[in-house]
C-alpha positions in Angstrom: -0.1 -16.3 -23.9 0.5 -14.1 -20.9 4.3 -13.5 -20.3 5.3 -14.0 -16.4 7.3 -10.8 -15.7 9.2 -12.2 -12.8 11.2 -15.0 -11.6 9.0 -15.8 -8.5 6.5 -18.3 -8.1 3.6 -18.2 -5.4 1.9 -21.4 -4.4 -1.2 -19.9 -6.4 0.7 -20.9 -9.6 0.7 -24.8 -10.4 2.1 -25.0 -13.4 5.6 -23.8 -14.7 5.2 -22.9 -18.6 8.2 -20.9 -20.7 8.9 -20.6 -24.3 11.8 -21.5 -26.5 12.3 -21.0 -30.0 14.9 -23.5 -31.6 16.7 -22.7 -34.2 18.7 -25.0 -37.3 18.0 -28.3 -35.3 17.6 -29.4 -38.8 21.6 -28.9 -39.7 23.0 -29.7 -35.6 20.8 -33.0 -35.6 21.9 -34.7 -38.9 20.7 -37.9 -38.6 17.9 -40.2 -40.5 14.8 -39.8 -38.0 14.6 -35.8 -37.9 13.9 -35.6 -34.9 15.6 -34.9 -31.2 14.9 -34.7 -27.9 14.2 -31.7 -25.3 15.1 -32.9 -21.7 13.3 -30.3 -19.3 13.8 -30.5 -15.6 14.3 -28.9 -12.1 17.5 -28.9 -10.4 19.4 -27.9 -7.0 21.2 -25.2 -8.4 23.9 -25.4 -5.5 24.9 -29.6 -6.7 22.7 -29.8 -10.4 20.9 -32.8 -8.9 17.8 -33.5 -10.9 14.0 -33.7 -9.2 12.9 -37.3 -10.9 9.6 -35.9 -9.9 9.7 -32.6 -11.9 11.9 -33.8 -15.5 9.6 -34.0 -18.3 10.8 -35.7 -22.1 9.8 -34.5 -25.7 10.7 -35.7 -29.0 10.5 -32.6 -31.7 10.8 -33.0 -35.6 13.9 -30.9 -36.7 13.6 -27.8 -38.5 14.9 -24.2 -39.3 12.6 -22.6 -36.6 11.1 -24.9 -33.8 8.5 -23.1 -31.5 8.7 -25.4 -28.2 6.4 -24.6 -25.2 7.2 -26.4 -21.7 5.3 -27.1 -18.9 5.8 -29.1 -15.3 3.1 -29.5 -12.9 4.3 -27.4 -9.3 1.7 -28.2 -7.0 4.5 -30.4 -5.4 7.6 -28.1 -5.4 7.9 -27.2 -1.9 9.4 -23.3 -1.2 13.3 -23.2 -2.2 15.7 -21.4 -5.1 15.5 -24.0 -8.2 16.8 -23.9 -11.6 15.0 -24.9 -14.7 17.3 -26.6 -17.1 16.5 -27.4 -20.5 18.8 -29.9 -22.8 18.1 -30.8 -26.0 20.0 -34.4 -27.2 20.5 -36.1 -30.2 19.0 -39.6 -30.8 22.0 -41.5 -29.1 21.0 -39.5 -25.9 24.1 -36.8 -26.3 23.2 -33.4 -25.3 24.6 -31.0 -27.6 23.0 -27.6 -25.8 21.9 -26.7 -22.4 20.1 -23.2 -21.3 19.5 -23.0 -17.6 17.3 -20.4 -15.8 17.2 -19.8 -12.1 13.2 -19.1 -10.1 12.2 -18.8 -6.7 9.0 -20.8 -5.5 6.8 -20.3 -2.6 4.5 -22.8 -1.3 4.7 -23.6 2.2 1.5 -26.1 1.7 3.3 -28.8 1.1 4.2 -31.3 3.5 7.9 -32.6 2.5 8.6 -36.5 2.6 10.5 -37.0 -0.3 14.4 -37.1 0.2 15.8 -35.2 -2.7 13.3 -32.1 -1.7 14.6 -32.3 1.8 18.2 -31.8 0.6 17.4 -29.1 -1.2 17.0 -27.0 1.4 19.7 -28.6 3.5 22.0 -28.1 0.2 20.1 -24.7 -0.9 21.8 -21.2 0.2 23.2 -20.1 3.4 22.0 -23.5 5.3 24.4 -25.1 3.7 27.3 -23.5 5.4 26.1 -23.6 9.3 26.9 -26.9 10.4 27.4 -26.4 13.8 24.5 -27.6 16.2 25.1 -24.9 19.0 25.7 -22.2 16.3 22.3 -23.4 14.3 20.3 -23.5 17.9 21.4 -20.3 18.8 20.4 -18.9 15.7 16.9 -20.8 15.5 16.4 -19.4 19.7 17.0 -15.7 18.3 13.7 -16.1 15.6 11.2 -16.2 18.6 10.6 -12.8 18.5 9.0 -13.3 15.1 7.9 -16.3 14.8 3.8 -17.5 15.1 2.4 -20.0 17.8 3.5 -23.0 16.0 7.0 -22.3 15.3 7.6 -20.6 19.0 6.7 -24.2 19.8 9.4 -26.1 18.0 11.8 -23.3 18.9 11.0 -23.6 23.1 11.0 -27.7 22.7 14.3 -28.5 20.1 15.5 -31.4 22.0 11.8 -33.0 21.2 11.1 -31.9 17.8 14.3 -30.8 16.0 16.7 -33.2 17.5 19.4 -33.4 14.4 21.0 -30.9 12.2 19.1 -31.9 9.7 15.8 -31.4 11.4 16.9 -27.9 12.6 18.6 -27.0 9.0 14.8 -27.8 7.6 13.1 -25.6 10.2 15.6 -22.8 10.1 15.4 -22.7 5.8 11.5 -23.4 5.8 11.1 -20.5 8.4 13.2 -17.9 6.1 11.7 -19.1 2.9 8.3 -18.2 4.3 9.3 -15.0 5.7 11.2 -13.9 2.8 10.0 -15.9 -0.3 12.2 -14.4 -3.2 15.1 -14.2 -1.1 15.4 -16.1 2.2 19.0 -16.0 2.8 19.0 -12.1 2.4 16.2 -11.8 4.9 17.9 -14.4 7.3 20.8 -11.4 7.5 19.2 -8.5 7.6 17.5 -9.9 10.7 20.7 -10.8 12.3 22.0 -7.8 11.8 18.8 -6.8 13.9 19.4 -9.4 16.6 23.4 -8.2 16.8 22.4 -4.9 17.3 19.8 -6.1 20.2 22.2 -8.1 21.3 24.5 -5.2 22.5 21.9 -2.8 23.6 20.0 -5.5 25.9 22.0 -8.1 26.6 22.2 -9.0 30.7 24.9 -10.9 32.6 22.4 -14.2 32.1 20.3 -12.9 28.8 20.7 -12.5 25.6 19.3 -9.2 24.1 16.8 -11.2 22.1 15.3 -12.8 24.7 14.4 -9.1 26.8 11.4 -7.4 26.5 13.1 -4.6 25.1 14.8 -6.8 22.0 11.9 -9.0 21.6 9.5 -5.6 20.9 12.6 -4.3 18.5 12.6 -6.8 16.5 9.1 -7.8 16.4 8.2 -4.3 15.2 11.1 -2.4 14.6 13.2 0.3 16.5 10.5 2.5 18.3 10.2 6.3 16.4 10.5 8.0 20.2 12.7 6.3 23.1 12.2 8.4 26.2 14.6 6.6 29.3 13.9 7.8 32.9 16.9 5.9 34.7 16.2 8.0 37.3 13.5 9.8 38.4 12.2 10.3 42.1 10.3 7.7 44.1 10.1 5.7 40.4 12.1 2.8 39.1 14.1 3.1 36.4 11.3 3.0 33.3 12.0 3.6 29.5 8.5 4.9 27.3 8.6 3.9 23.7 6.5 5.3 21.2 5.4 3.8 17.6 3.8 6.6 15.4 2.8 3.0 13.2 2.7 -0.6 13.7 0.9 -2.5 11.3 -2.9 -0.7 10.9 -2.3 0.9 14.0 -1.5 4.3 15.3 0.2 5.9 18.3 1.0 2.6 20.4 2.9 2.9 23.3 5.4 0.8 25.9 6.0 1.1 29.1 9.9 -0.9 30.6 10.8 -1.1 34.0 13.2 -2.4 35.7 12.7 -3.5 39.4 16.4 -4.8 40.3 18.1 -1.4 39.8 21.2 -3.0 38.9 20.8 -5.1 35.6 19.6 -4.3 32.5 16.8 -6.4 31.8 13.6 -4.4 32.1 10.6 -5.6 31.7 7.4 -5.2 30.1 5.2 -2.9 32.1 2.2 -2.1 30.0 1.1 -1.4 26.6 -1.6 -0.3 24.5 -0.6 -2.3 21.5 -3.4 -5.4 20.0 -2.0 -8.4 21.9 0.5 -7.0 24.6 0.6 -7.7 27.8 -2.2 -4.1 29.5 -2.0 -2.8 32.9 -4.5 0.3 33.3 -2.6 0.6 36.9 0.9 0.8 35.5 1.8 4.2 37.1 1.3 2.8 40.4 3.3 0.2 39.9 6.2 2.4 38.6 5.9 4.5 41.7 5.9 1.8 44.4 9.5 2.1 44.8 9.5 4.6 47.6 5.6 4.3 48.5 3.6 1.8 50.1 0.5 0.7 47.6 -2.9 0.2 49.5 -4.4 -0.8 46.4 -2.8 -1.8 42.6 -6.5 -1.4 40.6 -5.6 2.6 41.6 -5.1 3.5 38.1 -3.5 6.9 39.1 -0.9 6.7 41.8 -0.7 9.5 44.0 1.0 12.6 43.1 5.0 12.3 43.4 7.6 15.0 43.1 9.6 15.1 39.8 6.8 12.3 38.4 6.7 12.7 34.6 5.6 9.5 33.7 1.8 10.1 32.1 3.5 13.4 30.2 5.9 11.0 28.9 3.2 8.6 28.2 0.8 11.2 26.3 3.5 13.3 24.9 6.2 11.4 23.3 9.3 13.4 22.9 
């Protein structure tokens, strides 16, 4: 037998086992069988409710020592903070000793249909105390920047797919348990701290930070490592260069703001040589359009301007 050194457990493990040793059952359960009962189960550990699904029953022969070994199938157990709770009863069904122990589980493989699992995570953590539907939208809206195809899908159609609280309380704990697996709620607010912080360095008069260019790259990949802001420069519009030594696998990727109104804040994606942003080879001509009449945007080099320090920005970062 392998001990598990931790209290987390991926969707690769199936089976829940732990180890008890029981001791002087013999003298606590006085009675003419010599034997008692060991209730194990699963419960919410916000309410105690017991998963019928997951509570396993053993009758054990009293004795000085008892070696017991547990085990409850998982494949089932959908992600979510559980507690494993183990009584042992006499033979009129009174327990006389509890132990609980609290694990994390990860397995976003499972599709949920039965009701006491979807309370869970209604019940489970910080979900629990957001029970307002603007507050819970607004916060589900803010996870865009991070989210993949599928969930940026439910986020941009709510009214259609996640119509109740309830529906939006699922989505919002099913997202953080995936994203953070040993401890959702914890990831939940270190990104808002994120999105708070976006929010007062991009907001405009009609957008939320979040929903910029500028906070969606922040929080997708973190504050840039070099943040060069030309608000302005001659014949340009007002352009910000940000610089990633890292993202991921890659090295040295770069993004190019502007901002075309001149008065708000919101400026927009330009170009960038990041995997899976938006690229414009001609983004310098664009930039210096302003003051210049274009005769053709596949010119990847615009012509010369004064004070034009755009491509040093670009290859030097500083």
């Amino acid at each position: 037998i392998y001990p598990l050194i931790t209290d987390y457990f991926p969707e690769e493990i199936t089976t829940l086992m732990f180890y008890q040793e029981i001791y002087n059952s013999d003298v606590t359960f006085r009675d003419s069988t010599g034997a008692f009962v060991v209730v194990f189960k699963i419960t919410n550990p916000k309410t105690g409710s017991v998963f019928r699904e997951f509570q396993r029953i053993r009758k054990q022969k009293t004795g000085p020592v008892v070696p017991f070994i547990g085990n409850i199938d998982i494949k089932g157990l959908p992600s979510g903070e559980y507690e494993l709770v183990t009584d042992l009863r006499n033979t009129k069904n009174e327990t006389l000793y509890s132990s609980k122990r609290k694990f994390k589980r990860s397995n976003m493989t499972v599709v949920i249909s039965d009701a006491e699992l979807q309370q869970l995570m209604l019940n489970n953590s910080f979900v629990s105390t957001v029970n307002n539907l603007d507050s819970l939208s607004e916060y589900i809206n803010c996870l865009r920047p991070i989210a993949n195809d599928r969930e940026k899908n439910a986020i941009d159609n709510q009214k259609e797919v996640l119509k109740t609280l309830e529906d939006k309380k699922r989505f919002f704990y099913t997202f953080w348990a995936t994203k953070n697996p040993i401890d959702p709620s914890q990831g939940w607010q270190d990104y808002k701290n994120e999105v708070n912080l976006v929010n007062k360095m991009f907001s405009t008069r009609i957008k939320k930070g979040y929903s910029t260019d500028r906070g969606r790259v922040y929080l997708q990949y973190g504050p840039p490592n070099v943040r060069t802001e030309r608000p302005t420069e001659p014949s340009a519009y007002p352009y910000e260069i940000w610089h990633y030594y890292k993202i991921n696998q890659y090295a040295n990727k770069r993004f190019v703001f502007w901002n075309q109104d001149l008065v708000s804040n919101d400026y927009e994606l330009l170009h960038s040589d990041m995997f899976g942003e938006p690229r414009n080879p001609s983004w310098q001509t664009y930039l210096s359009k302003r003051n210049n009449s274009i005769d053709n945007y596949d010119r990847q080099k615009p012509v010369q301007q004064f004070g034009g320090n755009a491509n040093d920005f670009y290859i030097n970062p500083r």
